[in-house]
Backbone as JSON, one array per atom type, in Angstrom:
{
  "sequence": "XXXXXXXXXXXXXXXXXXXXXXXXXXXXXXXXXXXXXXXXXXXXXXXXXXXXXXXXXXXXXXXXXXXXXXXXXXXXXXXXXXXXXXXXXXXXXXXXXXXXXXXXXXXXXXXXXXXXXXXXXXXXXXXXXXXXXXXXXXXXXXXXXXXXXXXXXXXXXXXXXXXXXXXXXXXXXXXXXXXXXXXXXXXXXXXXXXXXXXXXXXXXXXXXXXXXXXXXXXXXXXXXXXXXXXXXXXXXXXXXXXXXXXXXXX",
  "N": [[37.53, 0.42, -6.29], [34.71, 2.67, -4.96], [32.34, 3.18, -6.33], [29.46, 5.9, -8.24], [26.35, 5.45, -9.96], [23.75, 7.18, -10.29], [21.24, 6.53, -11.82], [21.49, 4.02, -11.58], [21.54, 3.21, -9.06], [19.19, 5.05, -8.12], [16.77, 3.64, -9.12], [16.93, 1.34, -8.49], [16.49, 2.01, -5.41], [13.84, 3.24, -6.01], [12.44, 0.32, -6.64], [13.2, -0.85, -4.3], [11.55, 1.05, -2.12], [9.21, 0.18, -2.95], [8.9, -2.78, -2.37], [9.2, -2.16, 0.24], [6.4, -1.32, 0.68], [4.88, -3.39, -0.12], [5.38, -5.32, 1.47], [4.93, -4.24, 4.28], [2.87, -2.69, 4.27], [0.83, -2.76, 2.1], [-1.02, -0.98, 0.13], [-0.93, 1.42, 1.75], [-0.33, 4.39, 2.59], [2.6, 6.91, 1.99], [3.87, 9.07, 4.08], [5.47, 12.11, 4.98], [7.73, 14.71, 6.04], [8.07, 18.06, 4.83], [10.47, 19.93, 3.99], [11.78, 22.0, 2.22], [14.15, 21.14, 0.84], [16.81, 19.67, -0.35], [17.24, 17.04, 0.67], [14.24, 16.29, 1.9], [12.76, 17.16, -0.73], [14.14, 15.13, -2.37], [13.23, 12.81, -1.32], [10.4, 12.52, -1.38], [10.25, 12.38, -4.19], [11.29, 10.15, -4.62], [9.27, 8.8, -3.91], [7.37, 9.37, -4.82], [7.42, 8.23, -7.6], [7.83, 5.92, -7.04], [5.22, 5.02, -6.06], [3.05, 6.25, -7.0], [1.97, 9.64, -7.02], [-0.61, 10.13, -6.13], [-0.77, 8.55, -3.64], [1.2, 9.74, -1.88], [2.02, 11.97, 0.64], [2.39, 15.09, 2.06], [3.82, 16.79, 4.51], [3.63, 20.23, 5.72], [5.4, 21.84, 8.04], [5.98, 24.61, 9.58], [7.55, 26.61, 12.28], [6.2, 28.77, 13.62], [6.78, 31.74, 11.48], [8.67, 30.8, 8.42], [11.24, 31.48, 6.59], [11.29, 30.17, 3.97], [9.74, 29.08, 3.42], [8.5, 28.88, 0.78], [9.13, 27.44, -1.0], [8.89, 24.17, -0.25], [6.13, 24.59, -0.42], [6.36, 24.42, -3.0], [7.92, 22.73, -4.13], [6.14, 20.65, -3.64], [3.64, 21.12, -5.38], [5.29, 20.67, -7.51], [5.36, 18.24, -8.08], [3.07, 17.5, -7.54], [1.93, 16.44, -5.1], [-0.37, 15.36, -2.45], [-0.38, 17.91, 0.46], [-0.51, 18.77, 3.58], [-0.54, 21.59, 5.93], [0.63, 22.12, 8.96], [1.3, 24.45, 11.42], [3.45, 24.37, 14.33], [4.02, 26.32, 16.04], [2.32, 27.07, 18.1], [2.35, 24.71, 19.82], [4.56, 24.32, 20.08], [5.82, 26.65, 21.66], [3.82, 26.49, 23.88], [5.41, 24.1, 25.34], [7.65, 24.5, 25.69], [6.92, 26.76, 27.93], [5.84, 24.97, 29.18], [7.77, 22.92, 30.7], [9.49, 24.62, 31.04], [8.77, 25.66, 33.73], [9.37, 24.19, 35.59], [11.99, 23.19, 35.12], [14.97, 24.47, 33.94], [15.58, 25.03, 30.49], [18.21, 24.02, 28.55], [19.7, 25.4, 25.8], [20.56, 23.35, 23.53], [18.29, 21.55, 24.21], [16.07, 23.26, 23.46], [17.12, 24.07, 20.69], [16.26, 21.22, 19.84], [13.69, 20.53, 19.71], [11.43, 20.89, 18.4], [12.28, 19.43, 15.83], [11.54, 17.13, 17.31], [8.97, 17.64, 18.08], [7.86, 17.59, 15.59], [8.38, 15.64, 14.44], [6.32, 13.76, 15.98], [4.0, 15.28, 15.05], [3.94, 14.18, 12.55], [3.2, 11.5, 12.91], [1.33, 11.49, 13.8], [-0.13, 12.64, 12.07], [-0.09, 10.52, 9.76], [-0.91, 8.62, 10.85], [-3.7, 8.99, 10.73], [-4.39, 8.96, 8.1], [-3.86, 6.39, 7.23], [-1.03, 5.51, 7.2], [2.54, 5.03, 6.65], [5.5, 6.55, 7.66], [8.4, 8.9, 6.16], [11.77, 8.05, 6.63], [13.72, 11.51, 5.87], [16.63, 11.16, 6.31], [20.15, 11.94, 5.25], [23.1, 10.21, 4.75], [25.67, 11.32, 5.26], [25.25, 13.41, 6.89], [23.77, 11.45, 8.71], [26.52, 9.97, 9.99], [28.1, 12.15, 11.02], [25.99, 12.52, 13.01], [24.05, 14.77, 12.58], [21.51, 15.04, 13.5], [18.31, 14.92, 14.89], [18.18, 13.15, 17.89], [14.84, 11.17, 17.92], [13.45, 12.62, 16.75], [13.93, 14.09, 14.07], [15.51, 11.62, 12.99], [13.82, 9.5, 13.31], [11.86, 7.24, 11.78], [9.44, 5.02, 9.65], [10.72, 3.73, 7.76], [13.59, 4.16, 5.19], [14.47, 5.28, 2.73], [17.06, 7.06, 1.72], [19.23, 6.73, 3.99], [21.53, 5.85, 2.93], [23.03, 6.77, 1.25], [25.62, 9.9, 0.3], [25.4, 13.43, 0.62], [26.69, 14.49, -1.9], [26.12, 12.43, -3.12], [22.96, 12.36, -3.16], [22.4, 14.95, -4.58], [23.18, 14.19, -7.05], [21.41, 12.64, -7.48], [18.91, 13.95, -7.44], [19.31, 15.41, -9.69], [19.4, 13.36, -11.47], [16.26, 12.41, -11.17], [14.99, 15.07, -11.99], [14.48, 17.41, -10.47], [14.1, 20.24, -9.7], [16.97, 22.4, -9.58], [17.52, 24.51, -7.61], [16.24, 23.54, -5.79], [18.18, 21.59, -4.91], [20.72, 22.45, -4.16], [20.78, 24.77, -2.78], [21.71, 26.67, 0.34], [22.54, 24.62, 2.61], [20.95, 24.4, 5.64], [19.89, 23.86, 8.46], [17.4, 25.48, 9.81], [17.26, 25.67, 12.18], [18.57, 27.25, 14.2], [19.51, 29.6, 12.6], [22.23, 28.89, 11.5], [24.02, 27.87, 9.2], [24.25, 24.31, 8.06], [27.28, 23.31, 7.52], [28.71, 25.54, 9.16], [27.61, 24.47, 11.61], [29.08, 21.95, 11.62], [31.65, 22.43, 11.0], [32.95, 21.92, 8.71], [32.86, 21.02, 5.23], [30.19, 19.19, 3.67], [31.2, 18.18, 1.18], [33.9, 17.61, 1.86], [33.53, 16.47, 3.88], [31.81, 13.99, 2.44], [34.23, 13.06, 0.37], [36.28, 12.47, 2.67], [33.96, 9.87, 3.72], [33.49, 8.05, 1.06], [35.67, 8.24, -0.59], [37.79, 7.84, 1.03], [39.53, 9.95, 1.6], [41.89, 12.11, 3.16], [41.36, 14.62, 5.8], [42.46, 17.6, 6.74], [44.44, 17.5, 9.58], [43.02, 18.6, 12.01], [40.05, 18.74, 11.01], [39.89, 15.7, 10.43], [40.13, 14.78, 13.01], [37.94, 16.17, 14.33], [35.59, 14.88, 12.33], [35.56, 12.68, 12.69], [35.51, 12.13, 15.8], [32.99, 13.04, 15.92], [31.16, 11.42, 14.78], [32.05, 8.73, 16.08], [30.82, 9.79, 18.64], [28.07, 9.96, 18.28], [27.3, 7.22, 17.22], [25.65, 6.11, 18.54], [22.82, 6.93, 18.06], [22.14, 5.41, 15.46], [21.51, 3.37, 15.98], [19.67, 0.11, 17.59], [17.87, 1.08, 20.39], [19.5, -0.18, 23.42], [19.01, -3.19, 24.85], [18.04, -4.71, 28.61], [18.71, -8.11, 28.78], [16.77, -10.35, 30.04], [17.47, -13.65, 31.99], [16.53, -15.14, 33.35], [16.72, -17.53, 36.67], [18.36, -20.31, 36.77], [17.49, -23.44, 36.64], [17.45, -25.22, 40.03], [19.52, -28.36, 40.56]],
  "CA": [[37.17, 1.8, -5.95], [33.59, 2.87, -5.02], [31.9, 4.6, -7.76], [28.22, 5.81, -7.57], [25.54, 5.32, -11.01], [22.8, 7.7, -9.9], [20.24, 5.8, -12.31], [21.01, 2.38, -10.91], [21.28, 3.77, -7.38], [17.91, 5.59, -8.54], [16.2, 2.57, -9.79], [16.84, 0.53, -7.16], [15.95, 2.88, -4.42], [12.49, 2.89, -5.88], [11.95, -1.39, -6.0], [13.01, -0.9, -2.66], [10.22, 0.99, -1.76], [7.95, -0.43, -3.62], [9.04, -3.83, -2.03], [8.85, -1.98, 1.72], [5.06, -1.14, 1.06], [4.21, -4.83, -0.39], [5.82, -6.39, 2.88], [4.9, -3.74, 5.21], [1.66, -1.98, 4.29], [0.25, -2.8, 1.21], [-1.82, 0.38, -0.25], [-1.02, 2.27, 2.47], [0.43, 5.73, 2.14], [3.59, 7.75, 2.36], [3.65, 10.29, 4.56], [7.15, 12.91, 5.13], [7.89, 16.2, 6.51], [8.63, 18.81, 3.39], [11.18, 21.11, 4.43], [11.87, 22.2, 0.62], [15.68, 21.59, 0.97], [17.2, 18.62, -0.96], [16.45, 15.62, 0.78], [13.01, 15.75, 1.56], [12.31, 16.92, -2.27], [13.91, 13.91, -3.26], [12.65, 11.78, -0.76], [9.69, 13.06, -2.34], [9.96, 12.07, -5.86], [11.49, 8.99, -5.17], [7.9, 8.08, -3.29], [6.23, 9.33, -6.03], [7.8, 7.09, -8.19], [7.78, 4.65, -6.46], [3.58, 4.55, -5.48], [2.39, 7.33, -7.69], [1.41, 10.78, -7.02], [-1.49, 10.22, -5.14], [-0.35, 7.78, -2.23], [2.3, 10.3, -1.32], [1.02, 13.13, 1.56], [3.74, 16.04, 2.4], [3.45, 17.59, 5.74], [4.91, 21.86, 5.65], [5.75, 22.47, 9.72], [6.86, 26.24, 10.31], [7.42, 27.09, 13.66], [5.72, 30.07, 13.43], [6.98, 32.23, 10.34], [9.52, 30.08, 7.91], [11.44, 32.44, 5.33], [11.7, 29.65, 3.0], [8.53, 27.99, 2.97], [7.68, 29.17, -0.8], [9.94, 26.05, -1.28], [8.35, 23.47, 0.4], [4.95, 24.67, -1.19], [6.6, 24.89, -4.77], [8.09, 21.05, -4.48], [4.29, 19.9, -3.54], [3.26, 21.47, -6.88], [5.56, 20.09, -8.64], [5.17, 16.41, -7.95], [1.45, 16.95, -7.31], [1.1, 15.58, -3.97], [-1.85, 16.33, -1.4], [0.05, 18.25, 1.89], [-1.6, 19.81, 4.8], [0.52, 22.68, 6.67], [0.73, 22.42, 10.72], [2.28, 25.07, 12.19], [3.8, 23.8, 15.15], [4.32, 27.77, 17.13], [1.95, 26.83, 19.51], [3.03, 23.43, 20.45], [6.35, 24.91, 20.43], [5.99, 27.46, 22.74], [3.24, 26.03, 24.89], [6.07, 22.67, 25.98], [8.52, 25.53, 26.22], [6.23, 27.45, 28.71], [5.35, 24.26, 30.44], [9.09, 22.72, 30.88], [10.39, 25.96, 32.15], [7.72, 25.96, 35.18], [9.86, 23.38, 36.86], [12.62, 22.92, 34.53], [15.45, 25.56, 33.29], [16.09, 24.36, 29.41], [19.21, 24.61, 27.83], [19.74, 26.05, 24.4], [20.51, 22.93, 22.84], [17.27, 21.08, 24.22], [15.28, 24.21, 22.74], [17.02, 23.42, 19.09], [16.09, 19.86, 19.68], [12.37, 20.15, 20.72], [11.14, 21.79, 17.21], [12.05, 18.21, 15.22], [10.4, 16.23, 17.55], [7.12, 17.89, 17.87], [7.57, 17.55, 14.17], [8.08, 13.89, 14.32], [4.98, 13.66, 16.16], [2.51, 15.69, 14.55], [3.93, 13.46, 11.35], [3.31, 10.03, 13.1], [-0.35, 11.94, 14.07], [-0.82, 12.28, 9.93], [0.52, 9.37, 8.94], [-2.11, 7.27, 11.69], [-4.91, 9.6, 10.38], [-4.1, 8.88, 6.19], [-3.51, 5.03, 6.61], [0.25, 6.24, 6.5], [3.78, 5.0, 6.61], [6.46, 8.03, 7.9], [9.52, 8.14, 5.49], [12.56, 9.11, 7.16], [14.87, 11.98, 5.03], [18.02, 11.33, 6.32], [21.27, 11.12, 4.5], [24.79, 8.9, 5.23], [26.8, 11.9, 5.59], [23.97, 14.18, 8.05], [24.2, 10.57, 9.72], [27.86, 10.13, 10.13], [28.02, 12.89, 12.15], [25.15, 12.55, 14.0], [23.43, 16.1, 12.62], [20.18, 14.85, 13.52], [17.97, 14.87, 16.28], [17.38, 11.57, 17.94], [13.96, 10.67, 17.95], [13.24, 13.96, 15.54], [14.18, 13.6, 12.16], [16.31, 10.68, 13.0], [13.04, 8.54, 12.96], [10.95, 6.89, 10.55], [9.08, 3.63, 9.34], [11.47, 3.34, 6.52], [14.38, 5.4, 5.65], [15.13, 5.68, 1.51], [17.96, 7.88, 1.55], [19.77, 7.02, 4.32], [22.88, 5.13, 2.93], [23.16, 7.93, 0.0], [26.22, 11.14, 0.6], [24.7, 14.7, 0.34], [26.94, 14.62, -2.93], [24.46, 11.11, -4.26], [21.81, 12.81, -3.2], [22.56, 15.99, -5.26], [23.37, 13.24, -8.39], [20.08, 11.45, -7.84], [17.69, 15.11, -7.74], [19.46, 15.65, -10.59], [18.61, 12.07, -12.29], [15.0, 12.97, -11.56], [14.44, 16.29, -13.0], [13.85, 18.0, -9.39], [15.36, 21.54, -10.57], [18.79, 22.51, -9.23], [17.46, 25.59, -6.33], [15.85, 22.72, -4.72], [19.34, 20.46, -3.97], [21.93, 23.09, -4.67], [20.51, 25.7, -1.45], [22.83, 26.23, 1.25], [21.94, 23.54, 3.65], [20.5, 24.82, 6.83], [18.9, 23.08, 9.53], [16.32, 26.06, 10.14], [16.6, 25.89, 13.62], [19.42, 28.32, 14.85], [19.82, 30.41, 12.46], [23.36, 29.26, 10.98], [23.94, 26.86, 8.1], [25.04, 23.04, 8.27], [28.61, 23.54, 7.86], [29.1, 26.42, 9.8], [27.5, 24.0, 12.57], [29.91, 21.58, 11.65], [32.81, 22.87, 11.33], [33.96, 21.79, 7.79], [32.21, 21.03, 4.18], [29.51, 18.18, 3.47], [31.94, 17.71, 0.13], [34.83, 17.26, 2.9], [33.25, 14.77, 4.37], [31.93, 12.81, 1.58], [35.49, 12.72, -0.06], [36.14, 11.29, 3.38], [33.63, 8.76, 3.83], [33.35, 7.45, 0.28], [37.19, 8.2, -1.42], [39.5, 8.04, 1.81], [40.56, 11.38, 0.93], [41.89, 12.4, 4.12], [41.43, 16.06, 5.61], [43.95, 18.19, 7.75], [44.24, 16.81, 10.89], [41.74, 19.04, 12.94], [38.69, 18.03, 10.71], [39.93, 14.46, 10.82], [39.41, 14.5, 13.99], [36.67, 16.18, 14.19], [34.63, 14.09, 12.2], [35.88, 11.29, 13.61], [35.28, 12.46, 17.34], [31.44, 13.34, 15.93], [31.07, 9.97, 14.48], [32.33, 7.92, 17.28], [29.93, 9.98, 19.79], [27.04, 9.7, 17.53], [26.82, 6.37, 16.63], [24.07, 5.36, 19.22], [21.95, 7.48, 17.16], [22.11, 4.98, 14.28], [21.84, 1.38, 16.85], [18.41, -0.01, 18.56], [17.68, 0.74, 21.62], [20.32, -1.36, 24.5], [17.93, -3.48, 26.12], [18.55, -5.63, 29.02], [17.89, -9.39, 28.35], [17.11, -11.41, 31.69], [17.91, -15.11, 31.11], [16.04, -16.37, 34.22], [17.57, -18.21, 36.95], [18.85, -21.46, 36.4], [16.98, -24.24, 38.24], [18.47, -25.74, 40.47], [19.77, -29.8, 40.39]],
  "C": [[35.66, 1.99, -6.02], [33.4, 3.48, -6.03], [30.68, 4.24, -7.65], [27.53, 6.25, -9.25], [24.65, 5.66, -10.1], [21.58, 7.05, -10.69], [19.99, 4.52, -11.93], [20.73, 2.86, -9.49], [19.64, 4.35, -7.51], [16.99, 4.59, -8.52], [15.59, 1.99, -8.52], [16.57, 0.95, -6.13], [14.16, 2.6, -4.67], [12.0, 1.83, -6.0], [12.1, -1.42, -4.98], [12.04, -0.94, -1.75], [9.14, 0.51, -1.75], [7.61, -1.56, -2.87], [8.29, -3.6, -0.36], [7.29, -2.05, 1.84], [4.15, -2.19, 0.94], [4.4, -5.33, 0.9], [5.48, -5.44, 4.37], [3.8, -2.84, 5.26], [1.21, -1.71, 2.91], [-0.84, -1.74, 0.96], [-1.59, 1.47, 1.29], [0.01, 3.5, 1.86], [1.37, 6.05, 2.56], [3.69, 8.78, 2.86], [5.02, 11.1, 5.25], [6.84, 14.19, 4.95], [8.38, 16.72, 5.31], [8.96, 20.08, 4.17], [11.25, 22.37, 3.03], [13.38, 22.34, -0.11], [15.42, 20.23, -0.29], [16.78, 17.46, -0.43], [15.05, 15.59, 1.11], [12.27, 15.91, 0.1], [12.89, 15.29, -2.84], [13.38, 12.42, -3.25], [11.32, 11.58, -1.79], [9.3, 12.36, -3.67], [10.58, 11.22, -5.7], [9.74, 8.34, -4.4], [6.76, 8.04, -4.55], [6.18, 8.32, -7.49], [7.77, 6.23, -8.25], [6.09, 3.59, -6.41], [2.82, 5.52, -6.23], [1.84, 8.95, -6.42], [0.29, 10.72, -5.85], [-1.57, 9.38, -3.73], [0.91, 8.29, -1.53], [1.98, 12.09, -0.5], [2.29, 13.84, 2.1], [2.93, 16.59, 3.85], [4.26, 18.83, 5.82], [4.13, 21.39, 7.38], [6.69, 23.48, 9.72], [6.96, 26.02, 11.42], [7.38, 28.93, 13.31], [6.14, 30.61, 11.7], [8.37, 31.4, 9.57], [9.52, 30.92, 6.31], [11.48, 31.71, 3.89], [10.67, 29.0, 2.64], [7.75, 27.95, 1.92], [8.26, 27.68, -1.36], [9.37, 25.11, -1.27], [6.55, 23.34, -0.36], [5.3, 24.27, -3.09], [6.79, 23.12, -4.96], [7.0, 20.08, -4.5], [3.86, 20.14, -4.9], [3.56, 20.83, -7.63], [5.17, 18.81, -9.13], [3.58, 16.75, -7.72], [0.68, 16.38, -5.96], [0.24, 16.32, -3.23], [-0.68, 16.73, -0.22], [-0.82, 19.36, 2.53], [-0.01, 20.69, 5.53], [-0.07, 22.87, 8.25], [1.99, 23.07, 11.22], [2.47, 25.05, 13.48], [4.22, 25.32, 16.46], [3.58, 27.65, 18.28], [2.09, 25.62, 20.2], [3.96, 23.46, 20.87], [6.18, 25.86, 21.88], [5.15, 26.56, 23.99], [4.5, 24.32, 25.41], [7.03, 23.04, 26.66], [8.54, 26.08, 27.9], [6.4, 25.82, 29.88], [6.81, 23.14, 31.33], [9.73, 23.65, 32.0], [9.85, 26.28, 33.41], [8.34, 24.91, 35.7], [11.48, 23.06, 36.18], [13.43, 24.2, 33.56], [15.84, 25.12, 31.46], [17.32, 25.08, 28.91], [18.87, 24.99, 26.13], [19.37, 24.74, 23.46], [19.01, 21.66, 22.45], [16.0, 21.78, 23.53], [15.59, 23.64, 21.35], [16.19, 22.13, 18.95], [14.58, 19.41, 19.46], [11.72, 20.54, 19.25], [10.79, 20.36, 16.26], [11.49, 17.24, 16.04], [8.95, 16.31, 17.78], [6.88, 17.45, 16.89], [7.11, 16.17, 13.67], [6.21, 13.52, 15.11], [3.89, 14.31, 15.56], [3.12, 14.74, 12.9], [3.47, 11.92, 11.94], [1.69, 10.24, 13.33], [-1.35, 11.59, 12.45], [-0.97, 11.08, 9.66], [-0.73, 8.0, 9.96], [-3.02, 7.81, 11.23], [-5.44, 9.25, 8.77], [-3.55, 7.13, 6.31], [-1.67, 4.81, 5.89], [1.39, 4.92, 6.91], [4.99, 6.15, 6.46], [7.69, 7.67, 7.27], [10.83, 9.45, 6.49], [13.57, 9.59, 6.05], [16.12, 12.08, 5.51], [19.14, 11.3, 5.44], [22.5, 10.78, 5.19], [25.47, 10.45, 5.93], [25.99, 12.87, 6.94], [24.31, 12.74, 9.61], [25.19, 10.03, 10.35], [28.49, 10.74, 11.41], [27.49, 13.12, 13.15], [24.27, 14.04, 14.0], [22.37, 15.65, 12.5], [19.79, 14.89, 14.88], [17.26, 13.88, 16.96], [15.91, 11.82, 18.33], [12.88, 11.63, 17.29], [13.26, 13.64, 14.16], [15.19, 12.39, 12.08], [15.37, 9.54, 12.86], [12.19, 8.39, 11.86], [10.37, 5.3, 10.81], [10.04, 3.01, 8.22], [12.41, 4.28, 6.05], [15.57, 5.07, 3.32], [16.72, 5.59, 0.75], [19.08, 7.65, 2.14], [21.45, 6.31, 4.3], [23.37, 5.96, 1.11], [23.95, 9.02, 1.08], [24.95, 12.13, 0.74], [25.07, 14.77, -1.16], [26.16, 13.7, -3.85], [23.31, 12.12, -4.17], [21.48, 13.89, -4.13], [22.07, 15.11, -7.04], [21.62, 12.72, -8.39], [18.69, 12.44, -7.76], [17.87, 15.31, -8.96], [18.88, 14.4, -12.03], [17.0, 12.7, -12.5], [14.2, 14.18, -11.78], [14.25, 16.85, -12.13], [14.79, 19.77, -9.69], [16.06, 22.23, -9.44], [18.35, 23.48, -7.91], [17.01, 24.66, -5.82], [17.34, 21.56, -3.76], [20.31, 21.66, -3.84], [21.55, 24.7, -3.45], [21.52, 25.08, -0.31], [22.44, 25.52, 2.55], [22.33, 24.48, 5.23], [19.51, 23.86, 7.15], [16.98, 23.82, 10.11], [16.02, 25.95, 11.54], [17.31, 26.7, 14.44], [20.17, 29.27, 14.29], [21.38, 30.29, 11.67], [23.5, 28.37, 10.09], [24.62, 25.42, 8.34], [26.34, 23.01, 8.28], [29.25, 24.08, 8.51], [29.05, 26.05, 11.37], [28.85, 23.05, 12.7], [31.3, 21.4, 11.73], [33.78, 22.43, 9.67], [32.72, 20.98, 6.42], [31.74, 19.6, 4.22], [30.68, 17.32, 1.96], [33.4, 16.95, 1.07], [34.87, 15.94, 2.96], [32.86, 13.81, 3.7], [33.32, 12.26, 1.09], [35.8, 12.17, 1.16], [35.66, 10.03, 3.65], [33.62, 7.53, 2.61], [34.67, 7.29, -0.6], [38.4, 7.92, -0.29], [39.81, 9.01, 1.51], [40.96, 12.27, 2.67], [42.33, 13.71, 4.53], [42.48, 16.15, 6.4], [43.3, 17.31, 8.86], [43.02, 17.01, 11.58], [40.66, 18.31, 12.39], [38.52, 16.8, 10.8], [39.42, 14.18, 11.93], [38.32, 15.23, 14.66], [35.53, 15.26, 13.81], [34.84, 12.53, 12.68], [35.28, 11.31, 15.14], [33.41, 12.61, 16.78], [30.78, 12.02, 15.71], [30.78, 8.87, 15.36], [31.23, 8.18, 18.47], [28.1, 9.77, 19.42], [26.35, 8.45, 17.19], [26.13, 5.77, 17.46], [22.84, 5.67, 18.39], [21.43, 6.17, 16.14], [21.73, 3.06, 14.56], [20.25, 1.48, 17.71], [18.93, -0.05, 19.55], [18.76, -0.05, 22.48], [18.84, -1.79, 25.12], [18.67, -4.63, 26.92], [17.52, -6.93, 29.0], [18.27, -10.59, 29.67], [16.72, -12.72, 31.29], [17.18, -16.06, 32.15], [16.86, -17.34, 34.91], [17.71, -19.48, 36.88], [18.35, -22.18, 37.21], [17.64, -25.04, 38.68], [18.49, -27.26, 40.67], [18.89, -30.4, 41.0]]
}
C-alpha cells in the first residue's frame, strides 16, 4: 500500500534540487511565478531550502487588479526572497486587441492567454537574473490536465510535480509555511470560479483516486478518467517526425 512520509518526501525533494542546479546550472538562480496559493509557496520554500534565501527570485503577475495579492507579497516576506511585480494588464489586453483585428477569440483561448504571457515574462526574468524557471505543478492539477499547456505547464525543472494536492498540503505543513497559505480554496484566478467547481468533483476525490484506488460514483469516474485520457499530451514531448533517409540503393 502506498503511504506518503512528508519529511522523507521533503528531504529528498530538496537533494533533488540541489542535484538539478549542480548538473544543470551551477550558482545560477531560481526563478517562479508567486501566486500566494499553496503550491507556489511551497515551491518556494522548498527552493529556499534547497539554495538559500538569496538565489531564489519570486515573480507577483496581476492582470491588472488581483484581490489576493496581499498573499503572494506576505509569502515573499516570509521566506525573504528578492521579487519584482509585472503586471501583465497591458500585455494582456494589448494581444487581446491585436488577435481580435483578424481573429474572433474564444472564451477559453482568453482564460488561456493570461498563463502564458506569464510564462514568458518569467522566462524574460529568469534570462535577465542568471535564472532557472521552476515549474509549480502538482500530480493531481496534472492528472487532469488543469493546466495550461505551455503556461504554467512549463518549466526548467518541475519539484512538485509527482506530489497530490493532499502531499503538498502535508509537505507546507512539514515546513512551517502557515496553514492560510495551503488550506485557501484553490482557484485558478482566471474565471472567476474555484478549481473544483471547474472540475466537477473534489481534489481529495481525486487523490483518494489516484493514490488509494478508492473508487468514485460512476459519473466522476468517468470524468476523471475522460480528463486524464484527453490530457495526457500535456505531460509527453513534443511528437516529432524522425526521417530515416532513403535507403541506398544495391
Amino acid at each position: 500500500m502506498y503511504k506518503f512520509n512528508a519529511e522523507h518526501a521533503t528531504e529528498a525533494c530538496i537533494k533533488w534540487i540541489q542535484k538539478f542546479f549542480e548538473e544543470n546550472g551551477k550558482g545560477c538562480n531560481a526563478v517562479l511565478g508567486i501566486s500566494g496559493g499553496k503550491d507556489s509557496s511551497v515551491v518556494a520554500a522548498l527552493l529556499v531550502k534547497a539554495l538559500g534565501k538569496d538565489r531564489v527570485i519570486g515573480v507577483l503577475m496581476p492582470n491588472g487588479d488581483q484581490a489576493d495579492i496581499s498573499y503572494s507579497y506576505e509569502i515573499c516576506e516570509i521566506l525573504g526572497i528578492k521579487h519584482f511585480v509585472v503586471n501583465i494588464k497591458e500585455a494582456f489586453d494589448g494581444a487581446i486587441k491585436a488577435i481580435s483585428a483578424s481573429q474572433e477569440l474564444t472564451n477559453q483561448a482568453i482564460i488561456n492567454l493570461a498563463p502564458r504571457i506569464r510564462m514568458s515574462v518569467l522566462y524574460a526574468v529568469s534570462q535577465c537574473n542568471n535564472g532557472r524557471v521552476a515549474n509549480t505543478c502538482n500530480l493531481s492539477e496534472d492528472w487532469v490536465g488543469y493546466s495550461t499547456r505551455y503556461g504554467d505547464s512549463v518549466g526548467d525543472f518541475a519539484p512538485t510535480s509527482c506530489f497530490t494536492v493532499e502531499e503538498i498540503k502535508l509537505i507546507a505543513a512539514y515546513l512551517g509555511i502557515p496553514e492560510k497559505f495551503y488550506n485557501k480554496v484553490p482557484s485558478d484566478g482566471l474565471c472567476g470560479k474555484t478549481d473544483e467547481d471547474n472540475l466537477g468533483f473534489t481534489y481529495q476525490c481525486l487523490d483518494d483516486y489516484i493514490r488509494r484506488g478508492i473508487i468514485p460514483e460512476p459519473k466522476i469516474k468517468e470524468r476523471i478518467d475522460y480528463l486524464h485520457r484527453i490530457n495526457l499530451f500535456k505531460l509527453s514531448y513534443m511528437p516529432v517526425f524522425e526521417y530515416k533517409g532513403e535507403e541506398e540503393n544495391e
